[in-house]
N, C-alpha and C positions, 0 to 999 in steps of 0.2 A: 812545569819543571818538577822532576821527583826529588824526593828528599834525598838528604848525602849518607850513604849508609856509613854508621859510626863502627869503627874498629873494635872487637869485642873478643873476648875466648870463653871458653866451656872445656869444662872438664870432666868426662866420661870416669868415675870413680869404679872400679871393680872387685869383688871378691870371689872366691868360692862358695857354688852354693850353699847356704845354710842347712838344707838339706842334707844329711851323708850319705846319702844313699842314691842319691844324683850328681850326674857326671856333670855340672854346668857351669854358668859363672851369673853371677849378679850384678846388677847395677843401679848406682844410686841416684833414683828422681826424686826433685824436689821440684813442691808444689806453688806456684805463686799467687801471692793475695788478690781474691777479688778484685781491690780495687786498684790494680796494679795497673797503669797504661798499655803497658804491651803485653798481649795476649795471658789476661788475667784469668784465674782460676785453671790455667794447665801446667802440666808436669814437664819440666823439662829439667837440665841436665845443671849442675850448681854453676853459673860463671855470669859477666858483666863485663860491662865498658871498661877500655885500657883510659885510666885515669896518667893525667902530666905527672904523679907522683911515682907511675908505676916505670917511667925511663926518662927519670931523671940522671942527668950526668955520670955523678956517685952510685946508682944502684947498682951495679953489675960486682960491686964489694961485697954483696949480698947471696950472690947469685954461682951454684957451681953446676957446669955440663953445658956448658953455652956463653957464650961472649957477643959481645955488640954487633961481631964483623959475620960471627954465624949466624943470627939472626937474621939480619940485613939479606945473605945472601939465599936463606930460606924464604922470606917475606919482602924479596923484590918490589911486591906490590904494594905494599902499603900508602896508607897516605899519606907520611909521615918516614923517610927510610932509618931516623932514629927511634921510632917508635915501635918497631918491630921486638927488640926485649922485652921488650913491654906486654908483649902477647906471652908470656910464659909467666911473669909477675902479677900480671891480673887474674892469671888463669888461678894463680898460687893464692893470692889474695882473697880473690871471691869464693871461693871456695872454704876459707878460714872463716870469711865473710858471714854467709850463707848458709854453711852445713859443720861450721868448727871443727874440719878437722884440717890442718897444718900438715904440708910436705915441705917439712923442713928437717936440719940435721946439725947436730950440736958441735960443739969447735974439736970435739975429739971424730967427728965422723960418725958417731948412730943416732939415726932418728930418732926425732923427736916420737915422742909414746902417748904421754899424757894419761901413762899407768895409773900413777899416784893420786892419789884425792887430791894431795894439796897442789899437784902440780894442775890436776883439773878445774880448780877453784883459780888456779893463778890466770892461766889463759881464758879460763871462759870471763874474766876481769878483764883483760886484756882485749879482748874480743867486742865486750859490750864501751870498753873505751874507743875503738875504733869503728863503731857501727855511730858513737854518738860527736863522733869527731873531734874527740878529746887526746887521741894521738895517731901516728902516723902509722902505717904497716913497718916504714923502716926504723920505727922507735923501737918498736915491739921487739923484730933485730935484733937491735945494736942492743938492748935490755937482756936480751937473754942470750946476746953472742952463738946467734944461731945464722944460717944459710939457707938459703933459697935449693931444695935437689930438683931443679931444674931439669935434670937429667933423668929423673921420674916420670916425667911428661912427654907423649912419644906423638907428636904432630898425625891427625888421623886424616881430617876433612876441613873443608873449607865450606860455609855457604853463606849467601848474600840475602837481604830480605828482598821480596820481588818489588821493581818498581812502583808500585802503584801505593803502596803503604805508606803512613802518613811520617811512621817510623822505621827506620831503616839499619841493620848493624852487619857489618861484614866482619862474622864470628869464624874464628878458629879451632876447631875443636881438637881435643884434647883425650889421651887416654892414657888411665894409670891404674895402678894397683893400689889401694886404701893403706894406708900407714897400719904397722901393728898397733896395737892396742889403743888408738882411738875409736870413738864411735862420734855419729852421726846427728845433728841437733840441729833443729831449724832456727833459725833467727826470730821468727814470730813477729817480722816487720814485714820483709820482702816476700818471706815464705812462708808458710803455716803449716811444712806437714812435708813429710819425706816419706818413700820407702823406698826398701831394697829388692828389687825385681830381678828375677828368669828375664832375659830380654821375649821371650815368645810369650810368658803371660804377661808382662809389662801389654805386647801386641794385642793379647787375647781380652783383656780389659778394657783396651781401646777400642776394639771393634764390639766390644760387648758394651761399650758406652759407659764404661762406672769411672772411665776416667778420659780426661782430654789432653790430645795431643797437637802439635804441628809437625809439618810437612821434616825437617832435619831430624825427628826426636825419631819420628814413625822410620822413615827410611836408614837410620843408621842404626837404630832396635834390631830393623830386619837382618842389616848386616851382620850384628852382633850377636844375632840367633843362629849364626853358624858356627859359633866358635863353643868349644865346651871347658875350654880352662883359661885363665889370667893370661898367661905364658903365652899361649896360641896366638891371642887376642896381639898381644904386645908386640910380637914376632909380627906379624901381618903386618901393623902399623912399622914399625921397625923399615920394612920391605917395601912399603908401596908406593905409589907416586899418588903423594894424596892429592884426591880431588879436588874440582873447585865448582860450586853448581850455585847458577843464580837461575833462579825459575820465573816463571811469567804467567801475570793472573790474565785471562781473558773471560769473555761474558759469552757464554753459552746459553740461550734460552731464557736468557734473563737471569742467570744464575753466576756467581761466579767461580772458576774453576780454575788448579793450577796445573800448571804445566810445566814439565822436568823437561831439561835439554834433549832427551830422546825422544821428546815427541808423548809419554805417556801422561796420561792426565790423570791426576789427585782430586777428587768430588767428596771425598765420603766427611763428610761434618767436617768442612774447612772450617778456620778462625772466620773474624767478620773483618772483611774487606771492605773498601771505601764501596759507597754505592754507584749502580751505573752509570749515571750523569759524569760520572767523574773517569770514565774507563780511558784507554790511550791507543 
């Protein structure tokens, strides 16, 4: 029997390139620890498991650009049909989590910034309280009479981890544009190290090996090396019927290999798979 893929989101962070003199957009990977269980020491996108706190009853007082009943009726599938807000909350969360920076917005309506030194010092306190479980994401909130802009977060993809894995997360991903004036910081628990990539040399590192990917990061990289501004990027998601892709590993040669609903097969430096004995 395969494992129950756990409900999760990611959040596709964007800016313009750094560069001025390229037309592009960036995006932020971060790197996970070594010793991390699931696919430790690669790059992927800031996000985590929807936690019971993340659609609890009260949270949607939190929360503006989405309600219970639109959620529900975007993520018909879930496992859970109240836990569907919760895919927009986690995505908010771990990311605050993970890479500290907050998409959120104050009782007068402008984001949060996090300009200020002392306002930097406040949250990254704030931050290391909620990493060590000393308070809640909706303390944090109700503390600075702030909101969830939900409505920052434009539903892009869906994908499933393939059966055969020992862990499994049915991740929603997620795409937005970086708040003003914060920046980027890695937790130094879960992650150790972030950059801000060109999706095509995010790709070009990959295949040059100086860094590692899996099969959702590589494929929606590619996607998003066709886009050259934030705007384009948002609009697209905005428009499309996002996908949903559960892929399947089989044993080719004694090797193992994944496979995309089309039929094409993914070989090049997979993660490490359960071994053959164990195939389906």
């Amino acid at each position: 029997m395969s494992a129950v893929a756990v409900d999760a989101a990611t959040v596709m962070l964007l800016r313009p390139s750094s560069d001025v003199t390229v037309k592009d957009i960036e995006v932020l990977l971060v790197l996970r620890n070594r010793k991390s269980s699931f696919v430790p020491g690669y790059y992927v996108f800031p996000g985590g498991v929807v936690d019971p706190e993340d659609y609890e009853p009260d949270v949607e007082r939190f929360i503006r650009g989405i309600d219970r009943g639109q959620a529900a009726r975007m993520f018909p599938d879930m496992t859970n049909p109240g836990k569907s807000l919760g895919a927009w909350v986690a995505g908010i969360r771990e990311t605050f989590e993970e890479a500290g920076i907050l998409i959120a917005r104050r009782s007068d309506g402008t984001p949060v910034t996090m300009a200020a030194h002392e306002e930097r010092v406040r949250f990254g306190a704030y931050r290391k309280a909620l990493l060590a479980g000393q308070m809640t994401f909706s303390q944090i909130l109700e503390a600075e009479n702030l909101t969830l802009a939900a409505d920052s977060l434009h539903y892009y993809s869906r994908w499933v981890t393939p059966e055969l894995m020992p862990q499994r997360y049915d991740v929603r991903f997620f795409v937005a544009r970086v708040p003003a004036g914060q920046s980027a910081a890695s937790d130094g628990v879960e992650l150790t190290a972030h950059s801000w990539l060109r999706p095509a040399a995010a790709l070009k590192d990959y295949e040059e090996g100086r860094i590692g990917m899996v099969l959702p990061q590589i494929a929606t990289l590619e996607e998003l090396s066709g886009f050259r501004t934030v705007e384009e990027t948002i609009s697209f998601a905005r428009n499309r019927l996002a996908p949903s892709t559960l892929t399947k590993i089989v044993w080719v040669g004694g090797k193992a290999v994944e496979v995309m609903p089309d039929g094409s097969v993914f070989e090049n430096r997979p993660p490490v798979y359960p071994p053959p004995g164990n195939k389906r």
